[in-house]
C-alpha beads as a LAMMPS data file, in Angstrom:
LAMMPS data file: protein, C-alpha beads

214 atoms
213 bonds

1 atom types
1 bond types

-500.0 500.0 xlo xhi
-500.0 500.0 ylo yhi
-500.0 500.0 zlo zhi

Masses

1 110.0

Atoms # bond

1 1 1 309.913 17.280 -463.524
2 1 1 313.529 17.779 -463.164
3 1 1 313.168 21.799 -464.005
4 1 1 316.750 23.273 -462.624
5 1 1 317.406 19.959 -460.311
6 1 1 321.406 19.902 -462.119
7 1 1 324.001 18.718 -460.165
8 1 1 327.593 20.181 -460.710
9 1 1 331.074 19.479 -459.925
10 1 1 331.480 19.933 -456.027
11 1 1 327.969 20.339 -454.973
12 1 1 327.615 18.196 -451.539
13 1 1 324.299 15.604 -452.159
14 1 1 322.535 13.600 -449.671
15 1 1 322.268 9.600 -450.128
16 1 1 319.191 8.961 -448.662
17 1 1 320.023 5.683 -447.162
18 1 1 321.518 4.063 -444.192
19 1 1 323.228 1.557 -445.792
20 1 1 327.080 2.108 -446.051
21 1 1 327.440 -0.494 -449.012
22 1 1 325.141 1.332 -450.737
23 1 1 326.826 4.770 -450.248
24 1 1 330.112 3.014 -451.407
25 1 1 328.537 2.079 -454.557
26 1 1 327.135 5.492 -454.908
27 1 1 330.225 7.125 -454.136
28 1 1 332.274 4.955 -456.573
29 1 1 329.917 6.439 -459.271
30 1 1 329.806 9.867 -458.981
31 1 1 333.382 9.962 -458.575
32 1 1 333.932 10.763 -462.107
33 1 1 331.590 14.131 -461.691
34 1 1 333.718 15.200 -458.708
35 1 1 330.056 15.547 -456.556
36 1 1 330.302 15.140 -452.537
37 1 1 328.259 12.310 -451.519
38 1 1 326.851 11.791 -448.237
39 1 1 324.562 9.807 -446.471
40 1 1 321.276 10.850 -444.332
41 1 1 323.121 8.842 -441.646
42 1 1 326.219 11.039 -441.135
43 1 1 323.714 14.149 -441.625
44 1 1 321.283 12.881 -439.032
45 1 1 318.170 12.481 -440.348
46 1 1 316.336 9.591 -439.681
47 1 1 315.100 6.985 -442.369
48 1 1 311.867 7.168 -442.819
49 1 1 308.777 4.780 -442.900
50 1 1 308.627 2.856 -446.337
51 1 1 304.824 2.929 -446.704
52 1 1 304.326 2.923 -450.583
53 1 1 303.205 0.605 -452.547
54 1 1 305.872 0.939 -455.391
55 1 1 309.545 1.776 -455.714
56 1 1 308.642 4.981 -457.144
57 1 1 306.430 5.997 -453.953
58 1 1 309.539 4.425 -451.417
59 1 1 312.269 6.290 -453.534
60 1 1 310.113 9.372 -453.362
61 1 1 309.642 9.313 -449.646
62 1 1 313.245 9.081 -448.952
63 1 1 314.253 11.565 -450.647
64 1 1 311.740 14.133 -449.954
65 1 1 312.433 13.228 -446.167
66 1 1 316.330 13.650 -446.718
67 1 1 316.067 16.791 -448.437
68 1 1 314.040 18.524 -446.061
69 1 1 315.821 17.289 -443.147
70 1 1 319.123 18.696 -444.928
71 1 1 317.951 21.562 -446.813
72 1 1 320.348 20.150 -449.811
73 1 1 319.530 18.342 -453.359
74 1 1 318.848 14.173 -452.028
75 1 1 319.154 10.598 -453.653
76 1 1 317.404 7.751 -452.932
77 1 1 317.758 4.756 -454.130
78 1 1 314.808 2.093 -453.735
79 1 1 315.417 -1.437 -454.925
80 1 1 314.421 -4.647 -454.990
81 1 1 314.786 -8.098 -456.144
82 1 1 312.012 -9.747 -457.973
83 1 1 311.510 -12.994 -458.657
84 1 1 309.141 -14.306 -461.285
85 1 1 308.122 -17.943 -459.759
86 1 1 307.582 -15.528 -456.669
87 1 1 304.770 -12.894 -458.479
88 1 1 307.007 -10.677 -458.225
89 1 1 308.437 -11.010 -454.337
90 1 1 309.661 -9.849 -452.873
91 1 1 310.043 -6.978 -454.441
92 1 1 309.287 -3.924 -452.246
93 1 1 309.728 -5.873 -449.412
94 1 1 313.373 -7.434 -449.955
95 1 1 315.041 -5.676 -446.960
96 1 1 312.089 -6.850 -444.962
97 1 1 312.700 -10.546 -445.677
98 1 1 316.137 -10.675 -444.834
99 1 1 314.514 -9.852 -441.359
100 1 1 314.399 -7.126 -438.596
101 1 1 318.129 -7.769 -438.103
102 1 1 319.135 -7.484 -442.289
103 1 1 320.316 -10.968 -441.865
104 1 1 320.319 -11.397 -445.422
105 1 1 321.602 -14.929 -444.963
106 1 1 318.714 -15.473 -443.530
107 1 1 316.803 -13.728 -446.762
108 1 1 318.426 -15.069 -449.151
109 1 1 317.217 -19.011 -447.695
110 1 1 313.805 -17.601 -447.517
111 1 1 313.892 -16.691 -451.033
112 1 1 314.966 -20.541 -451.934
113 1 1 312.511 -21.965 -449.782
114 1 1 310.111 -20.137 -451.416
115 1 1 311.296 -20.853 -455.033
116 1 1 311.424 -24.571 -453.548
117 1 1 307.688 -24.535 -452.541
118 1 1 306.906 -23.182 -456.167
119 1 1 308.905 -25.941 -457.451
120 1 1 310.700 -23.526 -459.157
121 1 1 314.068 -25.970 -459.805
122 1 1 315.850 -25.401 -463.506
123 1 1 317.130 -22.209 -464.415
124 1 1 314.182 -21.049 -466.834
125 1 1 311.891 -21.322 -463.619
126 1 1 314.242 -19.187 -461.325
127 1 1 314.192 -15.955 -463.371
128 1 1 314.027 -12.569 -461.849
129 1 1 315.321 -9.316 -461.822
130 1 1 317.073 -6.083 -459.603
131 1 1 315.326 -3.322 -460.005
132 1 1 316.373 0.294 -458.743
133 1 1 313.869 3.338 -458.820
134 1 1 315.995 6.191 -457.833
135 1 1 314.993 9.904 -457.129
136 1 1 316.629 12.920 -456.941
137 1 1 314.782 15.236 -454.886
138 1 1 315.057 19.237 -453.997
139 1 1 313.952 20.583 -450.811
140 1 1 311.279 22.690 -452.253
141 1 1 309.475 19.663 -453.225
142 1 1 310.660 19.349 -456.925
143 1 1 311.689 15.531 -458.034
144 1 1 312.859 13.613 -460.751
145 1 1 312.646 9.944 -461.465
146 1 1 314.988 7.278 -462.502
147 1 1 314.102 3.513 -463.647
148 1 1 317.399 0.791 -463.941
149 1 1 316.191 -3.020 -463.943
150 1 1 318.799 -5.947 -464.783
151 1 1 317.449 -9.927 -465.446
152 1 1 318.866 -12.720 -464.407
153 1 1 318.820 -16.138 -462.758
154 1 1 318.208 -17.074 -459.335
155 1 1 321.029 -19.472 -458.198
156 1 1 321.715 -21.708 -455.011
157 1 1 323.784 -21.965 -453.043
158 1 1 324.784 -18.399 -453.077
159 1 1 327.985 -17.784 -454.156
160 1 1 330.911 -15.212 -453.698
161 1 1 330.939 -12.302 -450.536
162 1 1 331.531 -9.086 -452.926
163 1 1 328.651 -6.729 -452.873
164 1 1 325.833 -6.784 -450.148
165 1 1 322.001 -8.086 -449.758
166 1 1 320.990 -10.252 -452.145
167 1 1 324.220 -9.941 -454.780
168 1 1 325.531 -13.879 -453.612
169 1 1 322.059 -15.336 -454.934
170 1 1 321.599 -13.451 -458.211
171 1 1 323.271 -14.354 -461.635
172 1 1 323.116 -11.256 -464.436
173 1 1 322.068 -12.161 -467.391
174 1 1 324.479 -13.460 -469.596
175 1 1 327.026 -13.943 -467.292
176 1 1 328.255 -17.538 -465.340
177 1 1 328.873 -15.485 -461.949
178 1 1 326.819 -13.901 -459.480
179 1 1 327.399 -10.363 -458.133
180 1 1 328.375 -11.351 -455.127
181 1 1 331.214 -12.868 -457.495
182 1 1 332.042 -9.284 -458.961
183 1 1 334.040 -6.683 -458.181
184 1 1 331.972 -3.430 -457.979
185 1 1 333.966 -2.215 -461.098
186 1 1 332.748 -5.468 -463.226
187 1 1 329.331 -5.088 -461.084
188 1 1 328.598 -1.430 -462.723
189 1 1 330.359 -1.831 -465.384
190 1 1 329.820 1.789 -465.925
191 1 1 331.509 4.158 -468.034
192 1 1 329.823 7.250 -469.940
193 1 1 327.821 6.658 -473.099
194 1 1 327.765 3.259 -471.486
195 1 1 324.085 1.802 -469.537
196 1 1 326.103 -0.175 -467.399
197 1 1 325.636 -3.483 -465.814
198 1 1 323.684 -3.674 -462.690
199 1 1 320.247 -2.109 -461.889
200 1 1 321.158 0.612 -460.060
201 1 1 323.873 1.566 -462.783
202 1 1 321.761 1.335 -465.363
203 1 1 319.335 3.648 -463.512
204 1 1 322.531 6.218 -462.700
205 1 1 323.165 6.117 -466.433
206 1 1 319.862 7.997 -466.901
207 1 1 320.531 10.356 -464.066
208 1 1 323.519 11.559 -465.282
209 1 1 322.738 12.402 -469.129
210 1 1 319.457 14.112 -467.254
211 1 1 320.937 16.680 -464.514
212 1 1 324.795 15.986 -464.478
213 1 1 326.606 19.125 -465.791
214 1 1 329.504 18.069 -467.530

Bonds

1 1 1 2
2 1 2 3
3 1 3 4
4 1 4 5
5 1 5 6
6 1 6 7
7 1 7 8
8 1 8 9
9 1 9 10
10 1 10 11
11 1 11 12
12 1 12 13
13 1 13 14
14 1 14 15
15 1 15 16
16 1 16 17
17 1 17 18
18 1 18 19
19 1 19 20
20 1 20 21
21 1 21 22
22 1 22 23
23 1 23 24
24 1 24 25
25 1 25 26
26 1 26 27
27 1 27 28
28 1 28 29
29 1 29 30
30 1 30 31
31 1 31 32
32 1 32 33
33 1 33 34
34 1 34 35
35 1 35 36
36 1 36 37
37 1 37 38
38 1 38 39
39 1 39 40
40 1 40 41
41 1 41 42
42 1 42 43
43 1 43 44
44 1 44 45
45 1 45 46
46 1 46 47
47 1 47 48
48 1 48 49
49 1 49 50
50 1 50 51
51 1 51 52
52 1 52 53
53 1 53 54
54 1 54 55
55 1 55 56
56 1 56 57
57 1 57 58
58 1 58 59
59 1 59 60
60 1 60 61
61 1 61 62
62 1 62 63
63 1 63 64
64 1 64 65
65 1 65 66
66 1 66 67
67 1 67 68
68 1 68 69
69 1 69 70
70 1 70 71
71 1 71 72
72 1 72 73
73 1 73 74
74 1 74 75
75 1 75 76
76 1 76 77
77 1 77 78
78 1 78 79
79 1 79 80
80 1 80 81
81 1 81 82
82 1 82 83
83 1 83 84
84 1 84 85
85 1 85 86
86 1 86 87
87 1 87 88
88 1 88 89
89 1 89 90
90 1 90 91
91 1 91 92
92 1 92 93
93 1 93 94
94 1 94 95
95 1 95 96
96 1 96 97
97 1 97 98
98 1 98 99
99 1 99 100
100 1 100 101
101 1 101 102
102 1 102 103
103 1 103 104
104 1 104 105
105 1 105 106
106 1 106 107
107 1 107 108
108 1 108 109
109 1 109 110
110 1 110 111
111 1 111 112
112 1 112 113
113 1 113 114
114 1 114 115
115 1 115 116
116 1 116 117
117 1 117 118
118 1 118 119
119 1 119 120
120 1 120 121
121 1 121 122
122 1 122 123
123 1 123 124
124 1 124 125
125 1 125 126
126 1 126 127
127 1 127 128
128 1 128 129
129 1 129 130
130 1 130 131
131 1 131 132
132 1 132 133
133 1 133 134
134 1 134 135
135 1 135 136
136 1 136 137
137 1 137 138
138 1 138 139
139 1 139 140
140 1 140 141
141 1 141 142
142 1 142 143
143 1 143 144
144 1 144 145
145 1 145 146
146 1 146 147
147 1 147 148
148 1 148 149
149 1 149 150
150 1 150 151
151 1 151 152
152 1 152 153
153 1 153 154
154 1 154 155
155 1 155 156
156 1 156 157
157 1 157 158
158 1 158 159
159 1 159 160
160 1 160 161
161 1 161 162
162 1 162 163
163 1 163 164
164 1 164 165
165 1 165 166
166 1 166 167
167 1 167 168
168 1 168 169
169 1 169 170
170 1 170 171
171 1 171 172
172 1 172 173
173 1 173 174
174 1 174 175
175 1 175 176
176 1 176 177
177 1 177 178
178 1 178 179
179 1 179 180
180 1 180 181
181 1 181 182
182 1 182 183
183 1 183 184
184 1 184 185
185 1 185 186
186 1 186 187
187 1 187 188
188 1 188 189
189 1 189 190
190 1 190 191
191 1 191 192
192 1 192 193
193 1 193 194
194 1 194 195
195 1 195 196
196 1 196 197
197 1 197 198
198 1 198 199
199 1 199 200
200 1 200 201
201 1 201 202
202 1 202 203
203 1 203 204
204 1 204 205
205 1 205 206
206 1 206 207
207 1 207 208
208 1 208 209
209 1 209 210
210 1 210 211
211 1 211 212
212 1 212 213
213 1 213 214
């Protein structure tokens, strides 16, 4: 349960995550809140093995790991594209198929030679969606969880270089441009009161009407 896990205006919080696009996009959206974001990386503490079997369990195992390695409140954000011609893949495993290297060049083929195999051609056949499980996490072992997913269409070839991962190859729903097409404004499309547009906004909407102090 969340209990007293409230964040407030210049508290310093750990991003849980290696990835510097995704601490840009994390950044970008607590800016409003005036919150310090950093990431594990710049704090030192090694990412951890990903050995659940949901986003829930992943998210949860990040965070734990960051704040206890920090000693400070910790975010984690574990997401995933899945793809419905796929059952689901790759779901918890989307870093993974882009690769040892995160060639997600390289991911995002695999993905379309997959949907190929499955003969998965129009648009109704190539239907997935983003989701984000994210977890806010006190080092005394308290946690809180928060659920964003976001349809949309699978497209090919991928198109635009905004974003990061999979964003080139995925079309929101009811839109005629990918992410990778969007600038992270448009991407979010965030604003308070508002769910926003992508997964991982739509899961930071929750967090911050649960433990934002404003």
């Amino acid at each position: 349960m969340a209990g007293s896990l409230t964040l407030r205006r210049g508290d310093r919080l750990v991003l849980a995550s290696h990835n510097a696009g995704k601490l840009s996009e994390f950044q970008e959206l607590f800016a409003p809140f005036g919150l310090d974001i950093v990431s594990a990386g710049e704090m030192g503490v090694p990412e951890p093995e990903e050995t659940g079997t949901t986003f829930a369990e992943n998210a949860r195992l990040k965070a734990h790991a960051s704040a206890k390695g920090t000693g400070l409140i910790a975010l984690s954000d574990d997401s995933g594209l899945c793809v419905d011609a796929l059952g689901g893949k790759p779901g918890i495993h989307t870093a993974r198929w882009a690769g040892p290297e995160r060639d997600f060049a390289y991911g995002m083929r695999r993905v379309e030679d997959a949907l190929a195999a499955a003969n998965a051609t129009s648009p109704g056949q190539r239907r997935g969606q983003f989701v984000a499980m994210l977890c806010l996490a006190h080092p005394d072992g308290r946690d809180v969880l928060f659920e964003g997913i976001a349809p949309g269409t699978l497209v090919w070839p991928p198109r635009g270089t905004l974003g990061f991962g999979f964003d080139p190859v995925f079309m929101p729903e009811g839109f005629d441009i990918t992410y990778g097409e969007m600038s992270s404004e448009q991407k979010h499309s965030w604003a308070p009161g508002r769910p926003g547009l992508s997964h991982r906004a739509r899961a930071f909407a929750k967090l911050v009407e649960s433990v934002i102090e404003r």
